[in-house]
N, C-alpha and C positions, 0 to 999 in steps of 0.2 A: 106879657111882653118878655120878649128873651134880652136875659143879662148876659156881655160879653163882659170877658177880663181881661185887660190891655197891659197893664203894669203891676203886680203884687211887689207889696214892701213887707222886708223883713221888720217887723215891730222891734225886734234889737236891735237894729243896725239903727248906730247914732247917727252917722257921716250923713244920713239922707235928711235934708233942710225941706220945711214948706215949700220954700222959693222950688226946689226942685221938682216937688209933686208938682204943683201951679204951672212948672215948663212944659212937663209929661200933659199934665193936661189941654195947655194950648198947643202944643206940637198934635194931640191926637185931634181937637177940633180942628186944628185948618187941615188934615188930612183926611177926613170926615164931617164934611159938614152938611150931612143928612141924619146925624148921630148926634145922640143926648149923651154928654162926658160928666160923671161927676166921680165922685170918692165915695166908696163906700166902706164904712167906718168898722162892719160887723169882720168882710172879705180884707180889711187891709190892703183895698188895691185901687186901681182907678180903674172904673167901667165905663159901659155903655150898652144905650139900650136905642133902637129906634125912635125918632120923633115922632109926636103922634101929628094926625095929619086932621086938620080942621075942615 
């Protein structure tokens, strides 16, 4: 499955809150909601990768 990259964080930058990631994330679900959003911890970003289809 292909990983896209929607949002990279700087790992310095203090200023950026959970609550902020959490927004990025639901902002890209309801603009994609054929799309699996989550965080990935290794990329420091929020992705997305297609759902899979049952």
């Amino acid at each position: 499955m292909e990983k896209k990259i929607h949002y990279r964080i700087d790992p310095n930058d203090e200023s950026i809150t959970l609550k902020d990631v959490m927004q990025k994330i639901q902002e890209i679900q309801r603009q994609h909601p054929d799309l699996d959003v989550f965080w990935d911890g290794d990329e420091y970003a929020v992705c997305s990768r297609p759902k899979r289809k049952e």
